[in-house]
N, CA, C and O atoms as CSV, one atom per row, in Angstrom:
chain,resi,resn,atom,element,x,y,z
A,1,UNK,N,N,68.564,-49.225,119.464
A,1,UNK,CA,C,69.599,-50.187,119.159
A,1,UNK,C,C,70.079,-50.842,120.442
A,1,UNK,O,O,70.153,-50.217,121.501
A,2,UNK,N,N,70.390,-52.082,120.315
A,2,UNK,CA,C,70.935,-52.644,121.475
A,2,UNK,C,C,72.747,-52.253,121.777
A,2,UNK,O,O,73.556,-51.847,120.942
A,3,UNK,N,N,72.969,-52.530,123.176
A,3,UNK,CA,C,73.416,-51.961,123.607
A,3,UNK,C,C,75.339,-52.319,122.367
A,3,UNK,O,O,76.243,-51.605,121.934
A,4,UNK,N,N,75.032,-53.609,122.337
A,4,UNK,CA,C,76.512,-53.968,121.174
A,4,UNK,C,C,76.593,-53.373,119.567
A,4,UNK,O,O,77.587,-52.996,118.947
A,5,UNK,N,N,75.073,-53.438,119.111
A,5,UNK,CA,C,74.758,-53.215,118.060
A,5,UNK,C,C,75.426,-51.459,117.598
A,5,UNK,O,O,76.206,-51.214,116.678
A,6,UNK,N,N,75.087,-50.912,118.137
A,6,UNK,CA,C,75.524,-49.370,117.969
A,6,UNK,C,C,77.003,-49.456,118.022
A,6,UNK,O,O,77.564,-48.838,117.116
A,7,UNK,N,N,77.926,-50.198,119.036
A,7,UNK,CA,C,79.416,-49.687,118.752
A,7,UNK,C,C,79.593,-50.774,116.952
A,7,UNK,O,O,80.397,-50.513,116.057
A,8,UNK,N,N,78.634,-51.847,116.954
A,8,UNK,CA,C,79.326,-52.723,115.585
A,8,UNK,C,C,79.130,-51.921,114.616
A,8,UNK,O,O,79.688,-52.014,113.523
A,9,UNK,N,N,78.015,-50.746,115.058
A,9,UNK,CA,C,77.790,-49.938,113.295
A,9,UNK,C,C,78.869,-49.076,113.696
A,9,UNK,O,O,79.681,-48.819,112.806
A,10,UNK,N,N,79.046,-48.617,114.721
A,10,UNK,CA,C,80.148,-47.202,114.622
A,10,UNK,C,C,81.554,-48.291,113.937
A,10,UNK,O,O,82.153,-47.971,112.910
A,11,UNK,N,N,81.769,-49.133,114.465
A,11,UNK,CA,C,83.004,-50.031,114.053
A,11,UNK,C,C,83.375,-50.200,112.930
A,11,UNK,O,O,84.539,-50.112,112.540
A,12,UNK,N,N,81.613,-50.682,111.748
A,12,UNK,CA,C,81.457,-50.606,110.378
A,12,UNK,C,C,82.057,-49.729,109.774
A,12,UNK,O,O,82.811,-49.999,108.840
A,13,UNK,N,N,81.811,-48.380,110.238
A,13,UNK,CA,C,82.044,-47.446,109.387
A,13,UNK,C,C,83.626,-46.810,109.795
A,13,UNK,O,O,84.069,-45.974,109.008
A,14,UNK,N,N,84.336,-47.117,110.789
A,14,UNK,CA,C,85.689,-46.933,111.063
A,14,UNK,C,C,86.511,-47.451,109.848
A,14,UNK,O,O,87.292,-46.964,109.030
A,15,UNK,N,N,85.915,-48.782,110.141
A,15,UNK,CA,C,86.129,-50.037,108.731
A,15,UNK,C,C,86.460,-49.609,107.496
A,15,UNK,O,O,87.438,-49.926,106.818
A,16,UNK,N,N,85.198,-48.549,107.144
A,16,UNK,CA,C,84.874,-48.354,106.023
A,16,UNK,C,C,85.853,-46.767,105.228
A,16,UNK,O,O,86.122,-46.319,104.113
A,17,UNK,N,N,86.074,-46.431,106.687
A,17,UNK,CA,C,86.881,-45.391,106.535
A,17,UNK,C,C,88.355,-45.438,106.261
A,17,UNK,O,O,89.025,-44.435,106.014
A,18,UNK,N,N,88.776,-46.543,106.315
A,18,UNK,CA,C,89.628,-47.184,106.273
A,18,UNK,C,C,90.091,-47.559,105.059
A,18,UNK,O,O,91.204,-47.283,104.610
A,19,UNK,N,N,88.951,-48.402,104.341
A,19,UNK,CA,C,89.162,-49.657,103.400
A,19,UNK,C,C,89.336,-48.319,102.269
A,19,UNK,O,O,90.339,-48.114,101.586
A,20,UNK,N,N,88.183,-47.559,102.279
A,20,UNK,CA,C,87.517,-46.671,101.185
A,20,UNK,C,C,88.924,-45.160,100.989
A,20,UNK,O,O,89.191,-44.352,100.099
A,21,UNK,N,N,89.450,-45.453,102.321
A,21,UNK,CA,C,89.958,-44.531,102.209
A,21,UNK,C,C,89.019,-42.279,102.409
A,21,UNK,O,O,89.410,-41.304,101.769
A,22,UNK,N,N,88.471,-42.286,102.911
A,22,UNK,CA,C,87.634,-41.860,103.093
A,22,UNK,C,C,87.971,-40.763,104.517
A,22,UNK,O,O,88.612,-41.089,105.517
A,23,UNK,N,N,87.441,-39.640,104.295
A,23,UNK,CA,C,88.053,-38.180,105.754
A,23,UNK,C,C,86.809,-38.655,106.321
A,23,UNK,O,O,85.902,-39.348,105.860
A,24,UNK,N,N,87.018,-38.060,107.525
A,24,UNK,CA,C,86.062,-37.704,108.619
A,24,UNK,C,C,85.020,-36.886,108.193
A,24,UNK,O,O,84.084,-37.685,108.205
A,25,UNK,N,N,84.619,-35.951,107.869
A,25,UNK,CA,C,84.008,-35.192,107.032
A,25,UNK,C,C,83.294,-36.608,105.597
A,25,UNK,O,O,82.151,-37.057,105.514
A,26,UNK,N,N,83.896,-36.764,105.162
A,26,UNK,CA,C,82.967,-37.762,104.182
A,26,UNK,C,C,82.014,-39.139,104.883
A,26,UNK,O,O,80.945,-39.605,104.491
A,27,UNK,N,N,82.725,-39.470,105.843
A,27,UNK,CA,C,82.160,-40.254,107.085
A,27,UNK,C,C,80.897,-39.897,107.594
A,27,UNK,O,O,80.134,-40.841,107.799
A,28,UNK,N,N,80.461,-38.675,107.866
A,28,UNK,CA,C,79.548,-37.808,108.367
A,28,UNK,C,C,78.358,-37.677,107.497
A,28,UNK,O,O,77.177,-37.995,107.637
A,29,UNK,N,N,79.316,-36.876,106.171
A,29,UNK,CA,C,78.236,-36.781,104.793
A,29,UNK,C,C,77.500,-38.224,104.933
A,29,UNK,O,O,76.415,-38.322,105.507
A,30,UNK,N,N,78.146,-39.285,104.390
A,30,UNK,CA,C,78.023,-40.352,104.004
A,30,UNK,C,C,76.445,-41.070,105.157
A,30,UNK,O,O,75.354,-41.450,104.732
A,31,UNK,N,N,76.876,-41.029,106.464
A,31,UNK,CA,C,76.290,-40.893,107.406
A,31,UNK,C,C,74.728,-40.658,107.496
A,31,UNK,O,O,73.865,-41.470,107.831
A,32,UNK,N,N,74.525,-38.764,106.944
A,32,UNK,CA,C,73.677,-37.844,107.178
A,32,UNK,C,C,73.028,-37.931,105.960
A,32,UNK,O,O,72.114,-37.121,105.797
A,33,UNK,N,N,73.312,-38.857,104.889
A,33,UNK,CA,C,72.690,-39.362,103.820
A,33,UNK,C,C,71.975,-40.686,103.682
A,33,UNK,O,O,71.181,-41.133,102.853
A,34,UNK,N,N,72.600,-41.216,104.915
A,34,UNK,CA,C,71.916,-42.592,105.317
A,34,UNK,C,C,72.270,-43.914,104.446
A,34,UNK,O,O,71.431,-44.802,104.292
A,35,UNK,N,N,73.521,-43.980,103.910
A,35,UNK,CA,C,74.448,-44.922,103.070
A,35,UNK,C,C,74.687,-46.032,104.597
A,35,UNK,O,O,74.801,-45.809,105.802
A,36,UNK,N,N,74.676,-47.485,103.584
A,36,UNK,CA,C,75.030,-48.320,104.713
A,36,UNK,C,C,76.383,-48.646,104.224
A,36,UNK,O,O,76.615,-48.948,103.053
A,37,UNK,N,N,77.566,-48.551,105.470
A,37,UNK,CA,C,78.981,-48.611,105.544
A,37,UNK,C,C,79.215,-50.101,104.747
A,37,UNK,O,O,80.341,-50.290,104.287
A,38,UNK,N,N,77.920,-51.439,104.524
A,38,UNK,CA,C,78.332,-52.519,104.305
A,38,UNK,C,C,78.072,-52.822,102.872
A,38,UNK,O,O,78.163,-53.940,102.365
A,39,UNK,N,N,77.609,-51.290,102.033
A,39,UNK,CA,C,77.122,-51.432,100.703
A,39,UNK,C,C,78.079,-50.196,99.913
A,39,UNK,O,O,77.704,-49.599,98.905
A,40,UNK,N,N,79.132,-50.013,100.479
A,40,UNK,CA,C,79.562,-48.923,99.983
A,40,UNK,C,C,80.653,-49.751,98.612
A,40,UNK,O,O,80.790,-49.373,97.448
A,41,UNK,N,N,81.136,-50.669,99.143
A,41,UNK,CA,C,82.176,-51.598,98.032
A,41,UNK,C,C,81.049,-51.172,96.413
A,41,UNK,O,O,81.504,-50.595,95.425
A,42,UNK,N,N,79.651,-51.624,96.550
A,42,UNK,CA,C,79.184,-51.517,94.953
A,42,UNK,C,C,79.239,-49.929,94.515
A,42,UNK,O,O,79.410,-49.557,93.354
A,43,UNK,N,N,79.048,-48.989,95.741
A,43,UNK,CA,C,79.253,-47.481,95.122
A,43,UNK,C,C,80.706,-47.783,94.934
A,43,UNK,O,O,80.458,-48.513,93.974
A,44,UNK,N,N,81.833,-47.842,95.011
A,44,UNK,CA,C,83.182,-48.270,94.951
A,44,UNK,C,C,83.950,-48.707,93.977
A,44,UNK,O,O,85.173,-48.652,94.114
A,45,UNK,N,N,83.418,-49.179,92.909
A,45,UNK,CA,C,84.150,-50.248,92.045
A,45,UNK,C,C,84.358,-49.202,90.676
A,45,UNK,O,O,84.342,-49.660,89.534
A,46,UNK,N,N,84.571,-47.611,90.988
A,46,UNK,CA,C,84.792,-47.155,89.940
A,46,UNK,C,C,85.839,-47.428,89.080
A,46,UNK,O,O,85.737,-46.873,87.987
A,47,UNK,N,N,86.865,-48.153,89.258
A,47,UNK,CA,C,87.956,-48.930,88.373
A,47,UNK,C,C,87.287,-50.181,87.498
A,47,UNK,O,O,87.808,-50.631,86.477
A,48,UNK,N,N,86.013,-50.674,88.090
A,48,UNK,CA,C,85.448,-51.707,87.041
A,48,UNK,C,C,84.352,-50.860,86.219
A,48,UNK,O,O,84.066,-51.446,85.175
A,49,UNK,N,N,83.928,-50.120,86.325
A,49,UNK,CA,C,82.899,-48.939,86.198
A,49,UNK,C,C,83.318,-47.902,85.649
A,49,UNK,O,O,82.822,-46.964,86.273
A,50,UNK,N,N,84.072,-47.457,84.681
A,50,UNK,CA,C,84.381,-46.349,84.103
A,50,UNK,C,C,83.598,-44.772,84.342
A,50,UNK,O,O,83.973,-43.666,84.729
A,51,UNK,N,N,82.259,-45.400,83.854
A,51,UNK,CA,C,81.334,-44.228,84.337
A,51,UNK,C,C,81.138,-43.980,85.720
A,51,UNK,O,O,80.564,-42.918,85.963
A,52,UNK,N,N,81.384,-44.508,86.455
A,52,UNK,CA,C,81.007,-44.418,88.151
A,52,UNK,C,C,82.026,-42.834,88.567
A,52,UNK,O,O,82.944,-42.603,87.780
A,53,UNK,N,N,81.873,-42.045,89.503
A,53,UNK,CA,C,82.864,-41.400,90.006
A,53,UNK,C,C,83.444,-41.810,91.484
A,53,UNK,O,O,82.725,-42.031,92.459
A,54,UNK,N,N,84.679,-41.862,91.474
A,54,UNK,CA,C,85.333,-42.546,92.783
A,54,UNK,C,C,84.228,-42.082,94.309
A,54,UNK,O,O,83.565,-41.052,94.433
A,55,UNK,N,N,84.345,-43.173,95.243
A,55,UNK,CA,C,83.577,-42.764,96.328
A,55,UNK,C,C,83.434,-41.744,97.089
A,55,UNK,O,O,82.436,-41.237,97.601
A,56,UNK,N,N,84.946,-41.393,97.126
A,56,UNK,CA,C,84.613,-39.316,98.067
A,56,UNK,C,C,84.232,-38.996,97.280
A,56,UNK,O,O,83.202,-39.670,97.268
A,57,UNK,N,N,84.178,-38.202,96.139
A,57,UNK,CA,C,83.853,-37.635,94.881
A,57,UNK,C,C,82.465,-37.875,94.900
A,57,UNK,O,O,81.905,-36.846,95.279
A,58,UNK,N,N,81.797,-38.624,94.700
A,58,UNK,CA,C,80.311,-39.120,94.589
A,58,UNK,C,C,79.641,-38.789,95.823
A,58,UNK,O,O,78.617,-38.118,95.695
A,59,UNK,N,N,80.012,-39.130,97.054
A,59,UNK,CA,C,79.593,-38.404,98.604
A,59,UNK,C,C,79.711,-37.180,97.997
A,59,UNK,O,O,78.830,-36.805,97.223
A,60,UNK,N,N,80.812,-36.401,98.268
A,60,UNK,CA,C,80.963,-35.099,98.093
A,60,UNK,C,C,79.898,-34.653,97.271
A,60,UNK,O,O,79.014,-33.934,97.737
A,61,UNK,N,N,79.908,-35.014,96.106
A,61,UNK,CA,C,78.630,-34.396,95.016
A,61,UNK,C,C,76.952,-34.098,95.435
A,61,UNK,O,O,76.146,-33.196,95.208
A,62,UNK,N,N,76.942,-35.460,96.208
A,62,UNK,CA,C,75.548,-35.577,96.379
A,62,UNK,C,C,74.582,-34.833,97.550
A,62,UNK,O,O,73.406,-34.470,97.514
A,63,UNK,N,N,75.936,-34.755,98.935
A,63,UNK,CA,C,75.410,-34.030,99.952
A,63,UNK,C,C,74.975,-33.015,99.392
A,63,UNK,O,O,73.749,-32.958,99.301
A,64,UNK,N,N,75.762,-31.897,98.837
A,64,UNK,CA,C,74.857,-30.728,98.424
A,64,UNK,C,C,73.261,-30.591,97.895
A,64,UNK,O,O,72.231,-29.978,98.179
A,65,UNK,N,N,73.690,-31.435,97.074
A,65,UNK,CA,C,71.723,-31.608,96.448
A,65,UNK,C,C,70.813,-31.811,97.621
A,65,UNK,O,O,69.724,-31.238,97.645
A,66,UNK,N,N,71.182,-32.561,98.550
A,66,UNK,CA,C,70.553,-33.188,99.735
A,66,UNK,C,C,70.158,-32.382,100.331
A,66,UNK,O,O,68.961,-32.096,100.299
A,67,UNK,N,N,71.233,-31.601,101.244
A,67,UNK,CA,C,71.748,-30.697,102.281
A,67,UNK,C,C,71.639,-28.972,101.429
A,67,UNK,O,O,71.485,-27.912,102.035
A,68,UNK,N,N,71.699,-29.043,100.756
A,68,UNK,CA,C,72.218,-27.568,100.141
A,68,UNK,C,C,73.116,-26.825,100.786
A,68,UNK,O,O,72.862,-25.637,100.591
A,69,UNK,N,N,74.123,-26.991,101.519
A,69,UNK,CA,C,75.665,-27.119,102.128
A,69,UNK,C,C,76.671,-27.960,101.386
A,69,UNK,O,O,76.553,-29.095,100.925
A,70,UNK,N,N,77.602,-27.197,101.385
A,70,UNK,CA,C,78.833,-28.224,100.854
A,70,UNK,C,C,79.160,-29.106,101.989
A,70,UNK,O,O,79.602,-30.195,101.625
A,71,UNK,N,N,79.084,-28.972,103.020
A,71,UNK,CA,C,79.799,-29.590,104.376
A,71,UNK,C,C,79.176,-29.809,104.964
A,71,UNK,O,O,78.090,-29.609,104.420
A,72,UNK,N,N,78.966,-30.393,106.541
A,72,UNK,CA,C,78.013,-30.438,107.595
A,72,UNK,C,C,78.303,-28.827,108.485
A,72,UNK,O,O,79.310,-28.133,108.342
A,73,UNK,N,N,77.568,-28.635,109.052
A,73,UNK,CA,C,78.293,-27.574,109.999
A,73,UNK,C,C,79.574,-27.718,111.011
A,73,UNK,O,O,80.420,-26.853,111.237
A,74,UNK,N,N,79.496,-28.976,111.534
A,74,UNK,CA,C,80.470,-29.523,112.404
A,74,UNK,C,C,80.730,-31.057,112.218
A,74,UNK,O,O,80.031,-32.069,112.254
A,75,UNK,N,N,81.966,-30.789,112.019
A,75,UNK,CA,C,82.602,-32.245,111.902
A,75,UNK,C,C,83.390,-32.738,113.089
A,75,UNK,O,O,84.324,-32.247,113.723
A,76,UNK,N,N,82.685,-33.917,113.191
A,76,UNK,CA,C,83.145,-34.961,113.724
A,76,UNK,C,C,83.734,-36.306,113.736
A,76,UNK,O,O,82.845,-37.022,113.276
A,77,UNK,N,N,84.837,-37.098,114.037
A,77,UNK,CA,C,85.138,-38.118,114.032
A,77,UNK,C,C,84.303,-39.399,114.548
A,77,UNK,O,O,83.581,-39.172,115.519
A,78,UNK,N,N,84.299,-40.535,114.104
A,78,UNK,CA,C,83.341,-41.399,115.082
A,78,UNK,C,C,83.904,-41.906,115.888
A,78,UNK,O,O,83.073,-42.467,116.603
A,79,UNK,N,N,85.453,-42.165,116.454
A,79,UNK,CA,C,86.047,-41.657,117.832
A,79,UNK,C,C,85.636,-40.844,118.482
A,79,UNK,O,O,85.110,-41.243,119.520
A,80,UNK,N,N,85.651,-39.358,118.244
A,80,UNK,CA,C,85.144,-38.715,118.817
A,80,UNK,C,C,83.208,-38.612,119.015
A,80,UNK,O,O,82.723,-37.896,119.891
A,81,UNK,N,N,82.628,-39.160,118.380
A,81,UNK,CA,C,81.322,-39.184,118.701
A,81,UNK,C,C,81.072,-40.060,119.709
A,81,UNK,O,O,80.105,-39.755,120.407
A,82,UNK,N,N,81.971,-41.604,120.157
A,82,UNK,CA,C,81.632,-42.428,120.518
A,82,UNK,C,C,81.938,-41.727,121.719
A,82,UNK,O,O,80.934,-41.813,122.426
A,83,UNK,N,N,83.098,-40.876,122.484
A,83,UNK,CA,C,83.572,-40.254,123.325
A,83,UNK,C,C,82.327,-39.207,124.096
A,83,UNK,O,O,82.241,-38.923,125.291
A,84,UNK,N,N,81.505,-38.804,123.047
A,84,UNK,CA,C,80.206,-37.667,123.310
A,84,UNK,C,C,79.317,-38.672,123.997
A,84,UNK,O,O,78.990,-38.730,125.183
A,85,UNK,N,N,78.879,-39.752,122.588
A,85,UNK,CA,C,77.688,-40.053,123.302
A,85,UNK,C,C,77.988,-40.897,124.846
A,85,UNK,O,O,77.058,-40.905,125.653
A,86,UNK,N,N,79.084,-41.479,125.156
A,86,UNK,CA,C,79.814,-42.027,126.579
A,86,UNK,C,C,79.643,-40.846,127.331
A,86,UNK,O,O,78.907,-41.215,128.246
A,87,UNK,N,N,79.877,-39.665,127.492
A,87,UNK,CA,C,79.967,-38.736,128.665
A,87,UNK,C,C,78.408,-38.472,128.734
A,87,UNK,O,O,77.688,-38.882,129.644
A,88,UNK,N,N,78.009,-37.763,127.694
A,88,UNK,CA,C,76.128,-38.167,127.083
A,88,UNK,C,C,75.317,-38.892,128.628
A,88,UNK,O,O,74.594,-38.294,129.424
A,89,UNK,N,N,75.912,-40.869,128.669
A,89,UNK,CA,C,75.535,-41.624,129.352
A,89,UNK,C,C,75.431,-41.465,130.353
A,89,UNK,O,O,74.514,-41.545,131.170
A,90,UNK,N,N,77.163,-41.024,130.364
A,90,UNK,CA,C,77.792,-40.806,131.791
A,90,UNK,C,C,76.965,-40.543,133.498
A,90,UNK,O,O,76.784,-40.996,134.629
A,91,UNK,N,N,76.598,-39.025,132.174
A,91,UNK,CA,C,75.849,-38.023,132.892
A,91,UNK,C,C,74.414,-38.132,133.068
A,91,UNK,O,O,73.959,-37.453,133.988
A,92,UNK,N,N,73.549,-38.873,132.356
A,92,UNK,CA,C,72.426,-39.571,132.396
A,92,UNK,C,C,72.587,-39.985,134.484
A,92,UNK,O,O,72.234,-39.605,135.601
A,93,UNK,N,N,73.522,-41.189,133.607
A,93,UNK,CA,C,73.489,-42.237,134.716
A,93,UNK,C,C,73.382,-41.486,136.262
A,93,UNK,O,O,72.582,-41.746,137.161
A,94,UNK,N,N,74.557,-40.391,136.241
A,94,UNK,CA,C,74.937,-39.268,137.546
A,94,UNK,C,C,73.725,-38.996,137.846
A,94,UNK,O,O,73.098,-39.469,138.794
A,95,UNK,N,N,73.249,-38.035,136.857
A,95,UNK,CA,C,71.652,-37.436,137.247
A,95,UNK,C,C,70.758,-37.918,137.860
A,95,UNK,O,O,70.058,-37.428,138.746
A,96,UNK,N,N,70.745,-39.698,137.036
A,96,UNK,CA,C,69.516,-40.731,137.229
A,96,UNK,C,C,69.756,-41.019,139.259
A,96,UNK,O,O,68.879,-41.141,140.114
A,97,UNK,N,N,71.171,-41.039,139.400
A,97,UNK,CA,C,71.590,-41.767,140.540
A,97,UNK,C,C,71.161,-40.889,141.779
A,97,UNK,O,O,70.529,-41.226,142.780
A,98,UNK,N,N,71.636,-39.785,141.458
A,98,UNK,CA,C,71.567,-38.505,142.265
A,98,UNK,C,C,70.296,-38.125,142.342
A,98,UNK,O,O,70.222,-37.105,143.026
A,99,UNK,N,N,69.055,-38.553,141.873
A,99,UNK,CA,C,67.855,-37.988,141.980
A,99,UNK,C,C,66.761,-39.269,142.374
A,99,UNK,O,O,65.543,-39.309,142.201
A,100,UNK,N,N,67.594,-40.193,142.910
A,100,UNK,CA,C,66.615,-41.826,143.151
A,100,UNK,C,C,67.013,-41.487,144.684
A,100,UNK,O,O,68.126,-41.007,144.899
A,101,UNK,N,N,66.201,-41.708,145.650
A,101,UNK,CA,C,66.123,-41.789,146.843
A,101,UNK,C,C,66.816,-43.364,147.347
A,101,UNK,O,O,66.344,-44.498,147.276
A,102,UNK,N,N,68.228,-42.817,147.912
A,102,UNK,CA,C,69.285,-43.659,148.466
A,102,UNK,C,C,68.626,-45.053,149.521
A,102,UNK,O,O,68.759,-46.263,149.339
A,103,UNK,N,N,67.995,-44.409,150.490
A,103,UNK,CA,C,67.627,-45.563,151.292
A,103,UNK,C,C,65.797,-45.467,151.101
A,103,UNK,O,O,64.977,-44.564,150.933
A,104,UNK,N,N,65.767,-47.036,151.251
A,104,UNK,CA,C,64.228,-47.447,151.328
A,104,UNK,C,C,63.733,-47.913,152.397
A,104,UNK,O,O,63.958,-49.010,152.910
A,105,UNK,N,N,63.018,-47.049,152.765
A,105,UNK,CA,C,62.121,-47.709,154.228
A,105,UNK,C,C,61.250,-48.386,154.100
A,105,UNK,O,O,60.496,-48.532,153.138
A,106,UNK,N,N,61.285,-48.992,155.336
A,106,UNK,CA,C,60.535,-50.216,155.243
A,106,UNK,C,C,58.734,-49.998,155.814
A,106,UNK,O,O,58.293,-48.861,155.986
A,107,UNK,N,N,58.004,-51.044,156.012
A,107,UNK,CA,C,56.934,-50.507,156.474
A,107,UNK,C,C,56.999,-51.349,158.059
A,107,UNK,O,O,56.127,-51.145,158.903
């Protein structure tokens, strides 16, 4: 993913966490099921949809079949993920810097 593209999906789904009303934990499920944050309104419309079950409810249901876990093992926020994969970089970058030979000689 390019380098903007990844915070607009993490952003999406802040969005979505929002609109939908939706925990951190269902964020994740939702996530680790591979739902796109910009198609969730048609899972959603259980007030026009009688038969539909509301959107946590329907996440909730389905991870298990998926996962055979009720939960993920560890939950995370996507604040807090964005915070991981940044130190993640961070430390890339340190490593990368610290292991490139500082000065270049010439011939």
């Amino acid at each position: 993913m390019a380098r903007g593209t990844q915070r607009q999906e993490l952003q999406r789904w802040i969005d979505a966490r929002k609109r939908f009303h939706l925990s951190h934990a269902q964020i994740q499920m939702a996530r680790e099921l591979g739902m796109n944050p910009r198609k969730l309104g048609g899972l959603a419309n259980h007030e026009q949809e009688p038969w539909k079950a509301p959107l946590p409810i329907f996440i909730e249901r389905i991870y298990p079949k998926r996962f055979g876990k009720a939960k993920p093992d560890r939950i995370v926020s996507i604040e807090d993920r964005v915070r991981e994969i940044a130190a993640k970089k961070a430390k890339r970058r340190e490593r990368r810097a610290s292991a490139v030979p500082q000065g270049k000689g010439g011939i």
